[in-house]
Each structure stands twice: as C-alpha cells, then as structure tokens.
C-alpha positions in Angstrom: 43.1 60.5 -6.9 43.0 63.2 -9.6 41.7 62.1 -13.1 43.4 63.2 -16.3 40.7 64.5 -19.2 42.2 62.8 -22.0 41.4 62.8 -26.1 42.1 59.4 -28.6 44.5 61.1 -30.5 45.0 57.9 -33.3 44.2 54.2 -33.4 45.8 52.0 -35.3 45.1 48.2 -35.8 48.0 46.0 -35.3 46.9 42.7 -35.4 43.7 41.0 -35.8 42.5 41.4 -32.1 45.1 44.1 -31.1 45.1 48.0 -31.7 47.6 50.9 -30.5 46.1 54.1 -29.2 48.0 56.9 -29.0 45.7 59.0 -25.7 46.6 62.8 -25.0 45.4 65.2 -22.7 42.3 66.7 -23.8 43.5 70.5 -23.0 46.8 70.1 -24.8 48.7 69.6 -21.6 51.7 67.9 -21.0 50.7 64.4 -18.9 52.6 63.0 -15.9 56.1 61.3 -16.8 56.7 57.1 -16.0 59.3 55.0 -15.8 59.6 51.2 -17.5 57.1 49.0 -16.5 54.4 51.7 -15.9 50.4 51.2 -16.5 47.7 53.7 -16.6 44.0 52.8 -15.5 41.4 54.1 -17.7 37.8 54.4 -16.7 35.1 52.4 -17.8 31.1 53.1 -19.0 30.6 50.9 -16.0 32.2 52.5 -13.1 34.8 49.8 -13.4 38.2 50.4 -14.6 41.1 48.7 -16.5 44.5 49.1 -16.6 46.9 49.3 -19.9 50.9 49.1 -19.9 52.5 52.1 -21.2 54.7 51.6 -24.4 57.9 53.4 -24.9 60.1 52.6 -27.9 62.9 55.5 -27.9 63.9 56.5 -24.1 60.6 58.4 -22.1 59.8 62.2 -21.3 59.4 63.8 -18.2 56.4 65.2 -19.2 54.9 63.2 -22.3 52.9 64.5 -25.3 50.7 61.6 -25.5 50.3 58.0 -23.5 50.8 54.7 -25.8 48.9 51.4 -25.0 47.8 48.5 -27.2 44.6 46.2 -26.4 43.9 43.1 -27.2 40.3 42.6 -27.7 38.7 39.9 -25.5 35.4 38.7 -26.4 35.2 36.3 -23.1 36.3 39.4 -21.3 34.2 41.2 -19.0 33.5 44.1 -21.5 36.9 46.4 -21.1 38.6 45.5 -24.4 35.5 45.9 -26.5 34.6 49.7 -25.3 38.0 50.1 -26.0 38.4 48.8 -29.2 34.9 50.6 -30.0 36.8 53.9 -29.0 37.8 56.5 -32.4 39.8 59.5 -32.5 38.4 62.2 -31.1 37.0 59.8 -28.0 37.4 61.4 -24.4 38.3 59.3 -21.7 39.2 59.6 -18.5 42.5 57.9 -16.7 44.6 57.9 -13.6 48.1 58.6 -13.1 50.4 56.3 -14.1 51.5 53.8 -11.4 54.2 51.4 -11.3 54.0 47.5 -10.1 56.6 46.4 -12.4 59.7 48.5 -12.2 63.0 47.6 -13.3 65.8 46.7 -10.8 68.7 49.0 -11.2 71.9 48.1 -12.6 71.3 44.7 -13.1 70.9 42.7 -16.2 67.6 41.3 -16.9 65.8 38.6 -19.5 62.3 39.9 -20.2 59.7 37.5 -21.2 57.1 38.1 -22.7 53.6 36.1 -23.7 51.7 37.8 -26.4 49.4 40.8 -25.0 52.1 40.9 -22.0 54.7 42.4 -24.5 53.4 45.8 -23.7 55.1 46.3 -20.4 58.4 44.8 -21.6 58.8 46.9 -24.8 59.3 50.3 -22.2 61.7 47.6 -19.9 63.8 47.2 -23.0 64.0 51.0 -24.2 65.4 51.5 -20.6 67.7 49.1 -20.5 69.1 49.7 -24.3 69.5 53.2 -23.4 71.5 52.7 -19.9 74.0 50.0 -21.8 72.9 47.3 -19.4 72.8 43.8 -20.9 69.8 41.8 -21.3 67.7 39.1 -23.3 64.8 40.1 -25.1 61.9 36.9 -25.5 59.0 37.4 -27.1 56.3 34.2 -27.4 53.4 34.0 -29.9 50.8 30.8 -30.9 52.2 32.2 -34.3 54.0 35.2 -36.0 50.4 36.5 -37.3 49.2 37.3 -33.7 52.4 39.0 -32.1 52.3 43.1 -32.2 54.7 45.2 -32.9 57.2 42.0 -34.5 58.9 44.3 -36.9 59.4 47.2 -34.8 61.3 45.1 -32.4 63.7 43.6 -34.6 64.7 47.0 -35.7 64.6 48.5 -32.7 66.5 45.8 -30.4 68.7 43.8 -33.1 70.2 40.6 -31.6 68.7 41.3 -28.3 65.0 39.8 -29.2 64.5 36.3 -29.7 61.0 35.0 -31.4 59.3 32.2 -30.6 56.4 31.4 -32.2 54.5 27.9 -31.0 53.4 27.2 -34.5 57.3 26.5 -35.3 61.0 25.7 -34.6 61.6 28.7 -32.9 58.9 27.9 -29.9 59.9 28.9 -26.3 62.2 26.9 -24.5 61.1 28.0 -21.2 64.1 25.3 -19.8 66.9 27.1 -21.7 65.3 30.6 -20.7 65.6 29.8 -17.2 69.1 27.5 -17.6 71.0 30.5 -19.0 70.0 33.2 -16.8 73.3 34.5 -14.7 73.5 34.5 -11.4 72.5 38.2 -11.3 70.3 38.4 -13.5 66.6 39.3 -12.8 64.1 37.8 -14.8 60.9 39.5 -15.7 57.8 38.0 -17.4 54.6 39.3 -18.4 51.8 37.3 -20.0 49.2 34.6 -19.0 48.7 33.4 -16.1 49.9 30.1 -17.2 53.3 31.6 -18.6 53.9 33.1 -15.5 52.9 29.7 -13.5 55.1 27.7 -15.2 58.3 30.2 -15.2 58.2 30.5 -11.5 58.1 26.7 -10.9 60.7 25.9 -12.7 63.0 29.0 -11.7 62.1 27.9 -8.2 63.4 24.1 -9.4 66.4 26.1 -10.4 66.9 27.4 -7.1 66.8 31.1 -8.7 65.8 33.7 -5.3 62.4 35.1 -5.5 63.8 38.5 -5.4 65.2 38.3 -8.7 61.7 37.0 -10.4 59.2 39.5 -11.2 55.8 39.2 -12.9 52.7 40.6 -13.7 49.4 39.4 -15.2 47.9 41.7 -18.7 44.6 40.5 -16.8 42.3 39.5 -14.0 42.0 35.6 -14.4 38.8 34.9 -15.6 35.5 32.5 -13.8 36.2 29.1 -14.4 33.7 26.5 -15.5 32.0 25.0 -12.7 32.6 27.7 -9.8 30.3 27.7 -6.9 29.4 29.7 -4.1 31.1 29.3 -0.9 31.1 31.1 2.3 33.4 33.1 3.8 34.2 33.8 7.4 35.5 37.0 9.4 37.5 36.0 12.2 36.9 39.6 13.8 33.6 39.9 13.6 32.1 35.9 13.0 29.9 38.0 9.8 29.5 35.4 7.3 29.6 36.3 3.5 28.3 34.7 0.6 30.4 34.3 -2.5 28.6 33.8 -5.6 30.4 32.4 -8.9 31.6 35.3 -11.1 32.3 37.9 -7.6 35.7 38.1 -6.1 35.5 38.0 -2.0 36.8 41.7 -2.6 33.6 42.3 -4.3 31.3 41.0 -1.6 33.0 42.3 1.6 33.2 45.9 -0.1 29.4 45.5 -0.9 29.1 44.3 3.0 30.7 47.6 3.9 34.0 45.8 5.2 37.6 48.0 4.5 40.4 45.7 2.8 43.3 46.3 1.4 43.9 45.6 -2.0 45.4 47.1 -5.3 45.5 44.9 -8.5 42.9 42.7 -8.5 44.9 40.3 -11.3 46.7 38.4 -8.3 49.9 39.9 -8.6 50.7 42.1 -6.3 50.3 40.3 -3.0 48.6 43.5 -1.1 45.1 41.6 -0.8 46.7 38.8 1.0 44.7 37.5 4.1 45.6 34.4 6.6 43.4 31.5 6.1 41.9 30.2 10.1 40.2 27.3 8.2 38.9 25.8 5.1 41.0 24.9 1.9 41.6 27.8 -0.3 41.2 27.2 -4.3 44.4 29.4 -5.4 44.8 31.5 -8.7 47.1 34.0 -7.7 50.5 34.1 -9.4 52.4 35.1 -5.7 52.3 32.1 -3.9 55.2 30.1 -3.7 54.5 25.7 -4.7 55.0 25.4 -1.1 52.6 28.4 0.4 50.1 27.2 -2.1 50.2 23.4 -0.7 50.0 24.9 3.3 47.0 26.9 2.6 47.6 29.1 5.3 46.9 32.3 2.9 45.6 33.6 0.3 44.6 36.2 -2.1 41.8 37.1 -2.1 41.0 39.6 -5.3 41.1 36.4 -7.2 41.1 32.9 -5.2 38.4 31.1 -4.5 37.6 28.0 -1.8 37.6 24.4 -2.7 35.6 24.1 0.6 32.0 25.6 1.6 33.4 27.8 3.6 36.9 30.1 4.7 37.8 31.9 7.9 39.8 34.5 7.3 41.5 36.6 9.3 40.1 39.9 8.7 
C-alpha cells in the first residue's frame, strides 16, 4: 500500500482532551477523495499505526485540499493519542489511503448515534445525508456539554436534526426511545464505546430490529483489563501451541510465530479476524457477536478476545 507524505497544516484545541488537525499533502497535492464514514491510518514512531475518522461538515471533494480528524488524547492509551497531540504545524506524517468500514446505506433513512470521541465518523454521515435530502436523526451523547467537540458547529450546521444528551442532565440518552422510534427502514448507526455500542445492539436485537440495518464501529481497540492472564492457544492444522501473554492480542503472537491470518481492524468490529473455536471457552470483547453466538462459543474474534480457559483450539 502506497503512503501519502503529509504536512500538519493547523491544530486547534477543542476541548480539554480533544484537538482538530487539519493534515495536507506535504507536496501541495491534491489527496485521495472518501465517502461518509471514511478513516485514514496514520503511522506511528513505533511502527504501529492508528486510525482517525475523517470529518466533513459541507458535502466532500473528489480530490481534497486537506484531511480533517480530531483526537482525543488518552493517557491509559497505548501511546497513539499523545504523539498525536504532541504533533505542531509544520509536523510530517505519513498515512494510508483512506478506507471505508462504515459506509452509509443508500437511500435509506438513518439515526446516527454517537458517544463522545465516536462523533467523528457521524459528522461526514450527516453532511451526506443533509445534502442528498434523506431523512434522519442526529444523537449526540456526552458525560457533560464541556467534553463534547464540535457542540456549536452542529447546532448550526444540522438545526432540528441533532439531539444533545449530556449524562450530567435532563437531556441524557434514552437509549429505549432511540431504539423505540426507529422506523421500520431505518438503519441505525452508532459510533462510540464499546459499551454504547454493547448496549444498543442488545436491545435493538430485543426489539427484533435485523442486523443488517445496525452498523457500528469502535473509535478504539478495547483496552487490557485488570486481571488478564496468559492462556494458550491451539492450531487445529498444525497442533503448534501459542502462548498469550496479558497485554498481546492472539494476532500479535501467531504473527510473531510466523502464522498468516486474516484480519483488518483490530478494535473488534469488523468480523474479518473471526476463527471457529474446537475447544475451550472464549472470553469475548468483540462488538460482532450476536447475545446468542457469544453464549455458544463456537467463535470468535480474535484481534481482541481473550480465553476464560487455559487454553483454545482454534481452527486455523
């Protein structure tokens, strides 16, 4: 995959822990075009890579001046926030392409909803749809009116469309009503923490509302959890045995071991990584699986899941 020399054209500080760059290409060129829902992965010091939602508030170029993210910084992250927030104007970076896991289904209303970081994605979702005429339901959830970016620029841009909800008072989410008035063709689209997206997807699946009209995606990897262990891990094909320490994906070990697997996201949203289980009880954090795929443990995903037993077979 070709890399894009890029240049921090501007930074600006929108909250507390959340800043906008603006990123162009460093020889002036025009950058690759996107549609709604779009990300871009930037590299890392590291070698690693991290992956920022592209923000569009009037209707996008085919051939952009400049990319638009905001970060949140993390300090419990693994490191990606901070370089970027330590990045000025002026910083060169490298990125990829962008690439789309979160499009928009065509001609079809939506309700977008958003938990704070995860507005990024939705912002570009919402330009689109204004633009096309198509009706939809803007939500937009914050612990408080202090921490959500870009609050004023969405009133004005989207009017009557955006709905607030801030935890701190009367106007928190009412993930019940969300779900209760979405129309039979609808799609519903929500982007935020992992817990957000957990909840909305049991209770549209208590609704009865088709998986095909619930889309999601994670702003990030879920991270270690207190009290992780090692397990083992099994390969059907080969009966090589893996160890999996806390704090490494089963990605990150079978690469190391020189096995090929599939996988894309790494967050636990895409479903590409997704292996059967021979044996052993998987410890799911994905936010794919259905209540009932999670409770029959016959697979998993395996960027971000762990093992609630010492060891897995896996089919691979």
């Amino acid at each position: 995959m070709s890399k894009i020399n890029a240049i921090v054209r501007e930074v600006t500080a929108l909250t507390e822990r959340i800043s906008e760059f603006r990123i162009a290409a460093a020889d002036g060129a025009a950058l690759p075009g996107w549609d709604a829902g779009a990300h871009v992965l930037f590299d890392l010091p590291d070698g690693d890579t991290r992956a920022y939602s592209l923000i569009a508030f009037a209707p996008m170029d085919k051939a952009p001046e400049e990319y638009r993210i905001a970060v949140q910084r993390e300090p419990e992250g693994k490191g990606g926030s901070t370089h970027m927030h330590g990045l000025k104007p002026g910083a060169e970076i490298t990125c990829a392409a962008p690439k789309n896991d979160f499009p928009l289904t065509p001609n079809a209303p939506a309700v977008l909803l958003a938990g704070g970081i995860g507005i990024t994605p939705m912002i570009s979702m919402a330009t689109t749809l204004k633009d096309a005429g198509q009706a939809f339901e803007f939500h937009y959830s914050g612990r408080s009116a202090g921490v959500m970016a870009y609050r004023e620029a969405l009133q004005e841009t989207f009017g009557d469309s955006l709905h607030l909800h801030c935890d701190d008072a009367a106007s928190a989410l009412d993930l019940d009503a969300v779900i209760a008035g979405l129309a039979a063709e609808s799609h519903l689209y929500v982007c935020g923490p992992k817990g957000l997206i957990d909840a909305t997807k049991a209770k549209a699946e208590a609704a009865g509302i088709a998986a095909d009209r619930i889309h999601f995606e994670l702003f990030d990897a879920p991270q270690e959890q207190e009290g992780d262990s090692a397990f083992e891990v099994e390969l059907a094909s080969s009966g090589e045995v893996f160890t999996i320490p806390p704090g490494q994906s089963i990605i990150d070990v079978l690469e190391a071991g020189g096995v090929d697997v599939m996988y894309d996201c790494q967050r636990g949203d895409c479903g590409i990584c997704q292996c059967d289980v021979i044996s052993g009880t998987p410890d799911h954090r994905d936010v794919v699986l259905s209540e009932a795929e999670r409770a029959a443990g016959n697979v998993m995903q395996i960027c971000v899941s762990r093992a609630k037993s010492p060891r897995l077979v896996l089919d691979i």
